[in-house]
N, C-alpha and C positions, 0 to 999 in steps of 0.2 A: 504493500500500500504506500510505503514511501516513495518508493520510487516512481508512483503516479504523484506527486505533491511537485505542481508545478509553478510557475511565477505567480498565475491567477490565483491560486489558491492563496500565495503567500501575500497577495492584496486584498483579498477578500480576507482572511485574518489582521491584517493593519487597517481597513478600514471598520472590524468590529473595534479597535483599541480605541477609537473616536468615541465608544461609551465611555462615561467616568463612573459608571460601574466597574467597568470591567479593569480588573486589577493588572492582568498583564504577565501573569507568573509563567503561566503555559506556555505564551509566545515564549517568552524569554530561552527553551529548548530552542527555538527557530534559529539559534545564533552560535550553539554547540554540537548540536549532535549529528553523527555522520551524518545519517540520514537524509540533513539537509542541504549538505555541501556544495550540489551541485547548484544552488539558488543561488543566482547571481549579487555580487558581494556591495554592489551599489546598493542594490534592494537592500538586503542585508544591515548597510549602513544604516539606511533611514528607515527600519524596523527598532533598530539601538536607539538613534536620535527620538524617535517619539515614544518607546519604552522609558527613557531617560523624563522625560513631561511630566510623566503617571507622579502622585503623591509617595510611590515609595520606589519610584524611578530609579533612585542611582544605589539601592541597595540590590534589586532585579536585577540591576545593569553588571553592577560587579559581581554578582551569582553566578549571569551566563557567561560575563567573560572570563571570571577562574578558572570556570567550567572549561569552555573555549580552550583556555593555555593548558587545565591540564591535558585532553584530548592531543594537543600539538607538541608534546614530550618536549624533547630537543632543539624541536626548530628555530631557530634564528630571530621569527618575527610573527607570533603566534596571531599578532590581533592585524597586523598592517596599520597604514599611518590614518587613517581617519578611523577606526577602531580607538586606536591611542588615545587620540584628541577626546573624543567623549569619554575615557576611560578616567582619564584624569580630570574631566567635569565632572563625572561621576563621583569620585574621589571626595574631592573640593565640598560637593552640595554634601556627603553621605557626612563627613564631620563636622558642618555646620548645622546639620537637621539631627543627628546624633551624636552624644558624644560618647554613648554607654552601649558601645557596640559588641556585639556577642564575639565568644574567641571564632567563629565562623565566617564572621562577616570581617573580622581582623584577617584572617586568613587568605579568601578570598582578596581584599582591599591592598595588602602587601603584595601578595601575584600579579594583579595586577599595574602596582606602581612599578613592581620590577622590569617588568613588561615595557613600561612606558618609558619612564625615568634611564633607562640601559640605552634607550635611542635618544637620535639628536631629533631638532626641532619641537614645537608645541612653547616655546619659550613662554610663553604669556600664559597660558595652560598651568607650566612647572610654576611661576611662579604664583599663581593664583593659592596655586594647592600651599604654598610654604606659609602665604597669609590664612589662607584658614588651618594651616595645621597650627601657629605659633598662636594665633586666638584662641584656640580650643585650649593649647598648655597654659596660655594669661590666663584666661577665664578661670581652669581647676586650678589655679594659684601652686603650678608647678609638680602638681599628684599629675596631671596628664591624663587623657583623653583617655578611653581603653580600648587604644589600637596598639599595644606594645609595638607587635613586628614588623606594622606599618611605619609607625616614627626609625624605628632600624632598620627597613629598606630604607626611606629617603634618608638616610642620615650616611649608608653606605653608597649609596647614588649619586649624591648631591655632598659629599661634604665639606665640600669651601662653601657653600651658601648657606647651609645644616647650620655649622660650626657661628658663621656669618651672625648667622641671626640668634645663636644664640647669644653670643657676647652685642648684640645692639639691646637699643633701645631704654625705657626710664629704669631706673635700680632696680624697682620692684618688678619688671618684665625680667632683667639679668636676673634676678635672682630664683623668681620660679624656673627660668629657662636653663639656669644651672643643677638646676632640682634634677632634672631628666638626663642630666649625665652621669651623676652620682649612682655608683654600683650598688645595685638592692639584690640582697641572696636570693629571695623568690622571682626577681626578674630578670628578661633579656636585656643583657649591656644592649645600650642605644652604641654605644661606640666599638662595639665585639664585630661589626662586619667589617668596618671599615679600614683600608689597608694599613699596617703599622706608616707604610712610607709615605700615604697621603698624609695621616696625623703627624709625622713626625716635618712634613714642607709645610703643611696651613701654619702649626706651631712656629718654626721658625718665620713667618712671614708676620708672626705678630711685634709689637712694639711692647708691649705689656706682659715682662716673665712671667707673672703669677696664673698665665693658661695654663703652663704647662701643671703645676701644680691640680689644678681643674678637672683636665685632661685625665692623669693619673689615676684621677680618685675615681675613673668612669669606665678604665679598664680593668677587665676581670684578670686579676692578677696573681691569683695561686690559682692552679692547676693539679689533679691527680698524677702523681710519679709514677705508677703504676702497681707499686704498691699501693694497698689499699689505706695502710696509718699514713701514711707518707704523702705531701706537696712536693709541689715546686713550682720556680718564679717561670708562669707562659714566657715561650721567646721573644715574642714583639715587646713584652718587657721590659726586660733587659735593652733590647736594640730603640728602646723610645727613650731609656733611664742615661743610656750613654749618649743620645742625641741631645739630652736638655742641658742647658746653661747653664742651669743651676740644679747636681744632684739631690739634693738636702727639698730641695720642694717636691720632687717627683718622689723622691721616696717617703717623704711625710703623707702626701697624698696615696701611695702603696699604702704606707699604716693605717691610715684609717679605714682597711678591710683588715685586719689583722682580727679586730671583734668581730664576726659576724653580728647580723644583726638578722638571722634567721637561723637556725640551730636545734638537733638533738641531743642528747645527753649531755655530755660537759661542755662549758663552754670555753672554760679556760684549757682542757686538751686541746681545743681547735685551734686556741691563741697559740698555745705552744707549738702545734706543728705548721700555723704559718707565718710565725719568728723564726724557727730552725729553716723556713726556705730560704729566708732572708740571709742568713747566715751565709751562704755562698757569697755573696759581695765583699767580703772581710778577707777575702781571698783575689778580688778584681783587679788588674793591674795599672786602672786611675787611681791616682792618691786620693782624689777629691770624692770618688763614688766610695771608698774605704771607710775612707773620713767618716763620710753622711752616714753609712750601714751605720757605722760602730754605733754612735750616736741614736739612731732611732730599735736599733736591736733592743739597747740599754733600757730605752725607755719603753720599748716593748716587755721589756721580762717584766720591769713593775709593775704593768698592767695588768700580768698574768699573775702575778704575787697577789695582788688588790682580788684580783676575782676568783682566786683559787682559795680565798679565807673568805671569800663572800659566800661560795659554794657550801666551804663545810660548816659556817655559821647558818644555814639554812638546814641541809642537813641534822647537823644539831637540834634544830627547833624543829623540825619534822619529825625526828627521833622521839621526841619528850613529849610530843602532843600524842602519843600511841600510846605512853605510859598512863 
């Protein structure tokens, strides 16, 4: 039967769309599945453009084109360039009409921007999406939108403009917009795609050392050693720690994952085994990276000292309350 589904058909389905009834979900196959492939891709377009209209248009819209990329596996250029275009209207309207998006529609909306954001052109498009995405993180006063993967595609896409926007704009915009680089154990680093050598040239191109400091605190910086007790410092790490001008802020910036701030059982074992990653550097053959280790190691054990008597002072009172 598909194989009889011809142009007429596929206009006599876009002109039921002209109900405001009619939700649009159904069509939205029209744009994925083999089935329909051989419909000519113009049509096609302007089946998206007016699914795109519908009151819940550009969530449809990035449904069928997920859909769409995942069907086209490997290819090069799964949506073609006026696909893109609305793909990224899409985008833009979906975070300004929501900002409490399911992990589904984060999913989809990420495939999508990778899709788009990976090609050139649509300039006006990309930067439409960067003002509604840095609105969406002002407005949640820096908690962010709940599009995690989506903000870490365009952050791996786009990061001179990403990075751009977040050091612009009034204190309190920096400062939520700093929020979202800051490493949270239950989340995706916004900055974990993006290539160490792109962060390591944006950084240097700035006038103001304390990014790098910034930067730092936004990479996921212990890693499993393969042993299961056992970290160690990720290599883009190291290869960002030995680019910065100053090692003492990149590595203070490291420290501040030293505490997790999501965690089972002990928390001071965690501290200890990502101070002992740290301990490598005390061994690095810059004086000045040596230096900084020593110095933040040092005030790493306190921390673990302070929390390892915080632990068995609970303990303790756990104990006594059974009695």
């Amino acid at each position: 039967q598909y194989r009889n589904f011809t142009e007429t058909d596929l206009e006599r389905c876009m002109a039921v769309l002209a109900d405001p009834d009619v939700s649009g979900w159904v069509h939205g196959d029209l744009l994925w599945r083999s089935e329909y492939a051989h419909l000519p891709s113009a049509k096609l377009v302007q089946l998206a453009s007016t699914l795109l209209e519908k009151p819940n248009g550009s969530n449809l819209l990035l449904d069928a084109l997920g859909m769409r990329l995942h069907n086209a596996g490997d290819a090069e250029d799964g949506l073609g360039n006026e696909l893109r275009k609305l793909g990224l209207e899409a985008a833009t309207l979906q975070i300004q009409r929501d900002r409490d998006g399911s992990d589904m529609v984060d999913h989809h909306l990420a495939e999508v921007l990778n899709a788009c954001l990976s090609h050139g052109g649509h300039n006006a498009e990309k930067i439409n999406w960067l003002d509604a995405l840095f609105t969406a993180i002002d407005a949640s006063y820096g908690s962010g939108p709940d599009y995690e993967s989506a903000i870490a595609t365009t952050a791996a896409a786009m990061p001179d403009d990403f990075l751009d926007r977040v050091f612009q704009g009034t204190d309190d915009q920096q400062r939520y917009r700093k929020r979202q680089l800051e490493h949270v154990s239950h989340r995706r680093s916004v900055l974990g795609d993006i290539e160490i050598e792109r962060l390591i040239a944006w950084g240097q191109a700035q006038t103001d050392p304390q990014v790098w400091k910034i930067l730092a605190n936004g990479l996921s910086v212990f890693t499993p050693s393969g042993d299961s007790d056992r970290v160690r410092l990720a290599d883009g790490c190291i290869q960002f720690l030995e680019a910065s001008p100053n090692p003492v802020d990149v590595l203070n910036g490291y420290a501040e994952q030293i505490m997790p701030n999501g965690w089972s059982g002990s928390r001071a074992d965690i501290m200890t085994r990502n101070t002992d990653a740290l301990r490598v550097l005390l061994e690095h053959e810059d004086q000045a990276i040596r230096d900084a280790a020593r110095q933040v190691v040092t005030q790493a054990r306190t921390w673990e000292t302070a929390e390892r008597a915080r632990e068995k002072q609970a303990d303790e009172a756990k104990e006594q309350s059974f009695e």
